[in-house]
C-alpha positions in Angstrom: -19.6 2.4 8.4 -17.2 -0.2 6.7 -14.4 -1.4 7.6 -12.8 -5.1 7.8 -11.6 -6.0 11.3 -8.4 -8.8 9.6 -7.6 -5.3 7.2 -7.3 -3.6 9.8 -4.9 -5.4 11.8 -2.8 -5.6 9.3 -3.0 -2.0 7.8 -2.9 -0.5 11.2 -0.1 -2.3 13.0 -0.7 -0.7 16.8 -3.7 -2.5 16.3 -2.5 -6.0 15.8 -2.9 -7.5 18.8 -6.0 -5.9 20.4 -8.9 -8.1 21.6 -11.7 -7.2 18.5 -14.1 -5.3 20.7 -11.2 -2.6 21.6 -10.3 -2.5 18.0 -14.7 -2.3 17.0 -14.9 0.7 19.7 -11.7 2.4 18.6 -13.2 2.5 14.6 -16.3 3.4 15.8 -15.4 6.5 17.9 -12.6 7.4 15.2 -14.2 6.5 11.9 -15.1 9.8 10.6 -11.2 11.1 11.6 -9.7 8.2 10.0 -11.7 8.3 7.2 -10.6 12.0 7.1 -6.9 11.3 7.1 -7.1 8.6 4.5 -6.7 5.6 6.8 -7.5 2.5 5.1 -10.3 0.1 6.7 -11.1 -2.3 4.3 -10.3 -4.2 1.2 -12.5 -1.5 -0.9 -10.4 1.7 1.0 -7.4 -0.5 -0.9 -9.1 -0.3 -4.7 -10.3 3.2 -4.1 -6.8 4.4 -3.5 -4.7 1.7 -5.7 -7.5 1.4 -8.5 -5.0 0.3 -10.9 -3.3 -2.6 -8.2 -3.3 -6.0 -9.6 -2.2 -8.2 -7.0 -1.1 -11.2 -9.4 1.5 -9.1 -11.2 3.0 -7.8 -8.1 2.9 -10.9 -6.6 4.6 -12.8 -9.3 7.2 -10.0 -9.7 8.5 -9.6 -6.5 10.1 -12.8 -4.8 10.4 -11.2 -1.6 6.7 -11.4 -0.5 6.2 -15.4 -2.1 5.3 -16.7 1.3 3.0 -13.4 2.6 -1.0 -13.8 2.7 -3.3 -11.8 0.3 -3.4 -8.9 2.6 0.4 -8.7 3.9 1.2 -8.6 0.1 -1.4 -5.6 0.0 0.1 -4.0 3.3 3.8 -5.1 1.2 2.6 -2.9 -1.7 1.3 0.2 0.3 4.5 0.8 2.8 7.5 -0.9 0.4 6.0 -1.9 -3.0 4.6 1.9 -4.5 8.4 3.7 -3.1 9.5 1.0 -5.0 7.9 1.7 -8.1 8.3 5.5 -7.8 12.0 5.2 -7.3 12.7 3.2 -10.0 10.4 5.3 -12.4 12.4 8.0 -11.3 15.9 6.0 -12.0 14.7 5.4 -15.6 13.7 9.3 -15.9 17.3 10.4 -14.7 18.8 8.1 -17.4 17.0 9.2 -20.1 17.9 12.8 -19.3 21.5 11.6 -19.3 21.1 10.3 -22.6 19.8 13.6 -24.0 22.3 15.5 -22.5 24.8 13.2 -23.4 23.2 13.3 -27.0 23.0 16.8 -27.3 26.9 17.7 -26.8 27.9 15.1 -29.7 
C-alpha cells in the first residue's frame, strides 16, 4: 500500500487540512477504490499516468506557477496544465485544416 501523505494533500484537496491519522485511516479503508478510480497517492501514481511529464520544461514555460512548490506545479499540470496543452493542440489542428481548405479552393 503506497501512498505519500504531503501528495495527497495536495492531489486530493478535501483532504488538506485533516489531522494525518484521519487522512492514514481514510487511504487505508479506501485504497483499493481509489486505486480503482485512478486516484493519485503518490509521486510514482504521478509518472505512471504522466510518464512523459518533465517538470523543468513546464516549469520554465509557464510563468504563472514561478512561485508554486514541486508538487503544486504537479497538482498545476494535472487540473490546468494537460487542458492546456490539449486545447492548444487542438487550436493548431483547426488551423491547419483551415489552411487546406483554404488551399484547396485556390
Amino acid at each position: 500500500m503506497e501512498y505519500e501523505l504531503d501528495f495527497v494533500k495536495i492531489f486530493i484537496p478535501k483532504l488538506t487540512y485533516l489531522h494525518n491519522n484521519i487522512i492514514e485511516n481514510f487511504i487505508k479503508n479506501k485504497y483499493y477504490y481509489l486505486k480503482q478510480n485512478n486516484i493519485m497517492l503518490s509521486r510514482r501514481d504521478f509518472r505512471s499516468g504522466y510518464p512523459d511529464f518533465n517538470i523543468n520544461i513546464y516549469y520554465i514555460f509557464n510563468d504563472d506557477i514561478k512561485n508554486l512548490e514541486e508538487l503544486k506545479i504537479r497538482n498545476h499540470w494535472h487540473t490546468i496544465g494537460k487542458t492546456k496543452i490539449e486545447f492548444l493542440i487542438l487550436k493548431i489542428f483547426l488551423k491547419n485544416i483551415i489552411i487546406m481548405i483554404i488551399n484547396y479552393f485556390i
